[in-house]
C-alpha positions in Angstrom: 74.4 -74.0 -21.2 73.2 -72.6 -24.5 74.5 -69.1 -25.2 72.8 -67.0 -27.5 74.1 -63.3 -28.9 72.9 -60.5 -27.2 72.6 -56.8 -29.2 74.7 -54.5 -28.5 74.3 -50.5 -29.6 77.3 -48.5 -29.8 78.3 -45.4 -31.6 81.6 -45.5 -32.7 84.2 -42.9 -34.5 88.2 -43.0 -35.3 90.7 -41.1 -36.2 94.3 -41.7 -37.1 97.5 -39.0 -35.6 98.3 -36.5 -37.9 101.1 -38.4 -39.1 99.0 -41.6 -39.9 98.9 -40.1 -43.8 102.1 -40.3 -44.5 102.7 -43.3 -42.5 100.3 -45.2 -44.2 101.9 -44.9 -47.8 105.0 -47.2 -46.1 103.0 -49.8 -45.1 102.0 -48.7 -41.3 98.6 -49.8 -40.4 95.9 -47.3 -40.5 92.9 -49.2 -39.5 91.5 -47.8 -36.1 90.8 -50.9 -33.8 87.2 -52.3 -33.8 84.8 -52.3 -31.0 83.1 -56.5 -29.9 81.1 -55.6 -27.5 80.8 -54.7 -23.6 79.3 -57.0 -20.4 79.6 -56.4 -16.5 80.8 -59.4 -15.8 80.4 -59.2 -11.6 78.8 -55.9 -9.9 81.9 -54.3 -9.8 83.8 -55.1 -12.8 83.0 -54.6 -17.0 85.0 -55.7 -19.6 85.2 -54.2 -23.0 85.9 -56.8 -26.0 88.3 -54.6 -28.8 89.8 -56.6 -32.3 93.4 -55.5 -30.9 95.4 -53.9 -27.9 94.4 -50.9 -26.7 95.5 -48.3 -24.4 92.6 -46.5 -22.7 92.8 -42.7 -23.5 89.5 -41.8 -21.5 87.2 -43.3 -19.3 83.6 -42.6 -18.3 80.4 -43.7 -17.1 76.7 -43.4 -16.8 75.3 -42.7 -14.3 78.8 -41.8 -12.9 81.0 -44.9 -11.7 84.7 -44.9 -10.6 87.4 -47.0 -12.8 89.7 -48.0 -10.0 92.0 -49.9 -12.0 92.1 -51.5 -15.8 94.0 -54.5 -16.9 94.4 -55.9 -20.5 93.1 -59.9 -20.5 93.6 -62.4 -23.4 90.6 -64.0 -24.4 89.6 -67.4 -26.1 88.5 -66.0 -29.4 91.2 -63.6 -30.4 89.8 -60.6 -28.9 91.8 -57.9 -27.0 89.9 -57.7 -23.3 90.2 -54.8 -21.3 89.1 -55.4 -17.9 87.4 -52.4 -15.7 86.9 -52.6 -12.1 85.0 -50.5 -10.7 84.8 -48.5 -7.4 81.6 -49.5 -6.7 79.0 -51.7 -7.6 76.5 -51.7 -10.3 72.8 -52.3 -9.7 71.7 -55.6 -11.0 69.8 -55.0 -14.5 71.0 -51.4 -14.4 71.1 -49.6 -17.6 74.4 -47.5 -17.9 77.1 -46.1 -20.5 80.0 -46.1 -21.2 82.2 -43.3 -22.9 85.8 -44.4 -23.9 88.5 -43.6 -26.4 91.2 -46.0 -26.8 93.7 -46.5 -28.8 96.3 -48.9 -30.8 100.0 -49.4 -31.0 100.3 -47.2 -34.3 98.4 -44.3 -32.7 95.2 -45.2 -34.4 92.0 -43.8 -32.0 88.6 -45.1 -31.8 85.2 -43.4 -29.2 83.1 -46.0 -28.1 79.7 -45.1 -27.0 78.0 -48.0 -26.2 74.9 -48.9 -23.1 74.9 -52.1 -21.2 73.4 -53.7 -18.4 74.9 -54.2 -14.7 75.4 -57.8 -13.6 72.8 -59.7 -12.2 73.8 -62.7 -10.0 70.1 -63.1 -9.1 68.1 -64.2 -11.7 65.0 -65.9 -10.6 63.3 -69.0 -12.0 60.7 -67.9 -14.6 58.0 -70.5 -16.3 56.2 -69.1 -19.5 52.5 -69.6 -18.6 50.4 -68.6 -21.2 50.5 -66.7 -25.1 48.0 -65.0 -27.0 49.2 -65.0 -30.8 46.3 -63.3 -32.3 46.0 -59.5 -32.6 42.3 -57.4 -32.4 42.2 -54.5 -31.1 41.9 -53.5 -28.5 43.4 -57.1 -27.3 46.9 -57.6 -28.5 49.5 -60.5 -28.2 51.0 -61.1 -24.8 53.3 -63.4 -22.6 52.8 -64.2 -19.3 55.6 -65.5 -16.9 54.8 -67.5 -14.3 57.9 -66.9 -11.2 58.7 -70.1 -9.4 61.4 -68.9 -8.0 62.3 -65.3 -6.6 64.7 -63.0 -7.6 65.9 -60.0 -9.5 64.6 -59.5 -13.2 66.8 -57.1 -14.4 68.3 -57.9 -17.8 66.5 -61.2 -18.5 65.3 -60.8 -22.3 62.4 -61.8 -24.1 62.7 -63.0 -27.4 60.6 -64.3 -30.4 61.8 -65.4 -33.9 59.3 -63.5 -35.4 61.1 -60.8 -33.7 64.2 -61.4 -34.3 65.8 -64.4 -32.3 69.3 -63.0 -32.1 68.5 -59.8 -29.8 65.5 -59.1 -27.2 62.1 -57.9 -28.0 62.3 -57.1 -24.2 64.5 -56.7 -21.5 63.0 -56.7 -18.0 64.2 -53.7 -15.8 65.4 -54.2 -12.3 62.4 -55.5 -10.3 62.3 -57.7 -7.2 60.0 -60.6 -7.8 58.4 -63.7 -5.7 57.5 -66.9 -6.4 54.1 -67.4 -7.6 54.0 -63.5 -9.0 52.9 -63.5 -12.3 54.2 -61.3 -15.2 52.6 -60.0 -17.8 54.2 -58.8 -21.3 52.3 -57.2 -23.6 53.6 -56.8 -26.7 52.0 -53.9 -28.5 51.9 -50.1 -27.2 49.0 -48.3 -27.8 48.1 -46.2 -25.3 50.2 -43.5 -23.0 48.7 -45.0 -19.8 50.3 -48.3 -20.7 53.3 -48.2 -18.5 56.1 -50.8 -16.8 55.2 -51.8 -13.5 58.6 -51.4 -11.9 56.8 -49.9 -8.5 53.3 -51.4 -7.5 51.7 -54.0 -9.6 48.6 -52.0 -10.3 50.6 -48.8 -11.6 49.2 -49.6 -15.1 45.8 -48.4 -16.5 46.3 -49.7 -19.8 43.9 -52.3 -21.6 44.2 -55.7 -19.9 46.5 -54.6 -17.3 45.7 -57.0 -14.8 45.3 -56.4 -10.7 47.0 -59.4 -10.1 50.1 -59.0 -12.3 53.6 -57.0 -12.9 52.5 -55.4 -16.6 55.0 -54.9 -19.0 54.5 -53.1 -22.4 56.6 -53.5 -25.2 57.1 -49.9 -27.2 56.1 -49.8 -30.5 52.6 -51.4 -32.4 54.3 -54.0 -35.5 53.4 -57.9 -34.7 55.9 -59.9 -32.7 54.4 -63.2 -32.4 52.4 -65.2 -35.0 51.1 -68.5 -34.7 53.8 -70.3 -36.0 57.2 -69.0 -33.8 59.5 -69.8 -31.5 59.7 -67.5 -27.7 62.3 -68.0 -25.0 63.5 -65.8 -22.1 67.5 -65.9 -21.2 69.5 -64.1 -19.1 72.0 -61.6 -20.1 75.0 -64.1 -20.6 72.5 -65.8 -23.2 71.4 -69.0 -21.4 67.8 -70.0 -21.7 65.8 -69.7 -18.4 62.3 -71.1 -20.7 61.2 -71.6 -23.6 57.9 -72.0 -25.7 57.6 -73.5 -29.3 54.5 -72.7 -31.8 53.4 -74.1 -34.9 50.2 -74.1 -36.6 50.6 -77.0 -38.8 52.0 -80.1 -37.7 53.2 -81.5 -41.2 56.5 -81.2 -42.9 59.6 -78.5 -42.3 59.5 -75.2 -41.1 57.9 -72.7 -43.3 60.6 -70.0 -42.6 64.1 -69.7 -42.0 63.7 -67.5 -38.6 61.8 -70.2 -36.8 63.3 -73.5 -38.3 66.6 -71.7 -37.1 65.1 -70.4 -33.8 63.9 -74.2 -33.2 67.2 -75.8 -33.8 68.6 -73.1 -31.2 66.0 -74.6 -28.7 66.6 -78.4 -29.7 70.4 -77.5 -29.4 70.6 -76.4 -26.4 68.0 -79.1 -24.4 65.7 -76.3 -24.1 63.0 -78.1 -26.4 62.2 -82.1 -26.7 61.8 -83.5 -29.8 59.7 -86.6 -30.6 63.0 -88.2 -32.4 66.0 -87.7 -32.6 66.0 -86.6 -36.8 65.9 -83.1 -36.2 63.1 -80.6 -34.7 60.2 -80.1 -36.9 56.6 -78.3 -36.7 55.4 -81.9 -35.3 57.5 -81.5 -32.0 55.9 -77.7 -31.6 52.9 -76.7 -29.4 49.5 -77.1 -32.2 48.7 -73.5 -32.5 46.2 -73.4 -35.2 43.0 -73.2 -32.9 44.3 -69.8 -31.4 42.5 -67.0 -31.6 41.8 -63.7 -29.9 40.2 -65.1 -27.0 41.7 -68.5 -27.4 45.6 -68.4 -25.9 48.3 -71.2 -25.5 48.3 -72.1 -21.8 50.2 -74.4 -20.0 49.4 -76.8 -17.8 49.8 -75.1 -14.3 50.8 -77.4 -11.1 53.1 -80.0 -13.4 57.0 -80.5 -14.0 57.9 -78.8 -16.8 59.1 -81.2 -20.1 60.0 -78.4 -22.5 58.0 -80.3 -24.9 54.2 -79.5 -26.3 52.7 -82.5 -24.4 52.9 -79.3 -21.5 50.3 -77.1 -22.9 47.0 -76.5 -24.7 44.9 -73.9 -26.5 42.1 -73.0 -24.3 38.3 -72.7 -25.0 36.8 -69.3 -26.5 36.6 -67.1 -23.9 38.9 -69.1 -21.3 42.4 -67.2 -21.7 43.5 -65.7 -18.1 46.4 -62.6 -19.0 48.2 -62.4 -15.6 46.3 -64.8 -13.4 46.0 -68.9 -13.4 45.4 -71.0 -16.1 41.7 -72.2 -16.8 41.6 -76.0 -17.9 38.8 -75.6 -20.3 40.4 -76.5 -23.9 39.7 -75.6 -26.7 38.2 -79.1 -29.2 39.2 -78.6 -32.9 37.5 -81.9 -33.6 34.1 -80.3 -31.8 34.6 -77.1 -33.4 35.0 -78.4 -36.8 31.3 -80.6 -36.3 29.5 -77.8 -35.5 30.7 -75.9 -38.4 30.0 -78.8 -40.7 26.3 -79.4 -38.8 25.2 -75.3 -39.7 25.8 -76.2 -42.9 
């Protein structure tokens, strides 16, 4: 199972007991622990990842959850584990917070503040269907996500290297989903009617939102995918449910870092075939140079998935289908290049 890091925000102050001063000038530590992270680990249970052993001054969470017990856990990397269970559940995908103040053996105190996600034990099967790469406004870049299996979406993430590969562009709230729904990400806000569909799928009035499909708008307007880039969606422990791999030349190494990285992550993990076994290079990616605004990257709908680029295809002008089935009109470089040369 490829694991890959998810981001975690937390706010974070020490302090030391008044004596700590004093106590530090012969030789007692002074360092307030450090804060690794925290993950629900079932519905009812959470464990916070600390550099040393705590004692847990204060406990809270929100929206308001009972700590019924708390038990200190070794763990494989060195960390100090302190495991929460809780009176009751957690909704799957729910965002909540938690507010604690710990502290170590030589009375050194640290305030976490940090969100996280409740557990979700039903992910459902998700396919990447279809990317546009190419921004005009009004049309911006988008995802869609084919479900072929049903399930609960909360907390699956949706990265791009372009992004940044190590933490989610998006993370899906808690929505029920079929299969055959499609999804549809879109990765630009730029209007206030260009809302989540956590409700009804036609909740949505922005540009593009499509009748047929869950709409999801990522905040914010900077570019997120380019032509050249790796996507993948992964659930919250960090294994890959799908992947998608972009390049728009097919000849030598990777261009940048971010993506040569992001497709040795893929390749790693068996999330992406290579044509040999040397290494994954732009020649293994999905050809990505024809794409356009009204030319997307479409898979082929109705076949087993290969995680390789023999699965998809750039559609024709005019042929790309946000949030309903692919069109098998494709897009002919060869073709397109003639005519060019012919008005000449």
């Amino acid at each position: 199972m490829l694991a890959v890091p998810l981001a975690i925000m937390a706010i974070l102050s020490c302090s030391c007991s008044p004596e700590i001063p004093f106590r530090g000038i012969i030789g007692t530590d002074v360092s307030p622990p450090g804060f690794r992270g925290i993950r629900a680990v079932a519905a009812d249970r959470v464990e916070l990842r600390f550099t040393e052993n705590v004692s847990v001054v204060s406990l809270r969470f929100d929206p308001p959850v009972q700590a019924v017990s708390m038990e200190a856990l070794p763990s494989d990397d060195g960390s100090a584990l302190v495991s929460v269970s809780l009176g009751s559940p957690i909704g799957a995908g729910t965002r909540c917070v938690v507010d604690a103040v710990v502290q170590d053996a030589d009375g050194n105190s640290l305030t976490v503040l940090a969100p996280f996600l409740g557990r979700n034990d039903d992910m459902p099967r998700l396919r990447i269907n279809e990317a546009r790469t190419e921004y005009s406004r009004p049309k911006v870049e988008f995802v869609e996500i084919l479900v072929t299996g049903a399930g609960n979406l909360g907390a699956v993430g949706l990265y791009s290297a372009s992004a940044d590969f190590a933490s989610p562009m998006f993370v899906f709230p808690p929505v029920e989903v079929r299969a055959g729904d499609y999804l549809l990400v879109h990765l630009r806000t730029l209007e206030a009617q260009e809302t989540d569909e956590t409700g009804f799928p036609d909740e949505s009035d922005g540009y593009e939102s499509s009748p047929s499909a869950r709409d999801f708008w990522v905040p914010g307007s900077e570019e997120r995918l380019r032509k050249t880039d790796a996507l993948m969606l992964a659930d919250q422990d960090g294994a890959v449910l799908d992947a998608l791999l972009l390049s728009e030349t097919a000849d030598g190494a990777w261009a940048g870092e971010g993506v040569a990285e992001a497709a040795r992550v893929l390749a790693d993990g068996g999330a992406w075939r290579t044509i040999e076994t040397e290494g994954i290079l732009p020649r293994d990616a999905v050809p990505s140079a024809g794409c356009t605004p009204t030319r997307s990257v479409c898979r082929i709908e109705g076949e087993d998935d290969a995680d390789r680029a023999d699965d998809w295809f750039v559609c024709a002008t005019g042929c790309a289908t946000p949030g309903k089935p692919n069109r098998n009109e494709r897009y002919d470089a060869a073709s397109a290049s003639a005519r060019k040369t012919k008005k000449k």
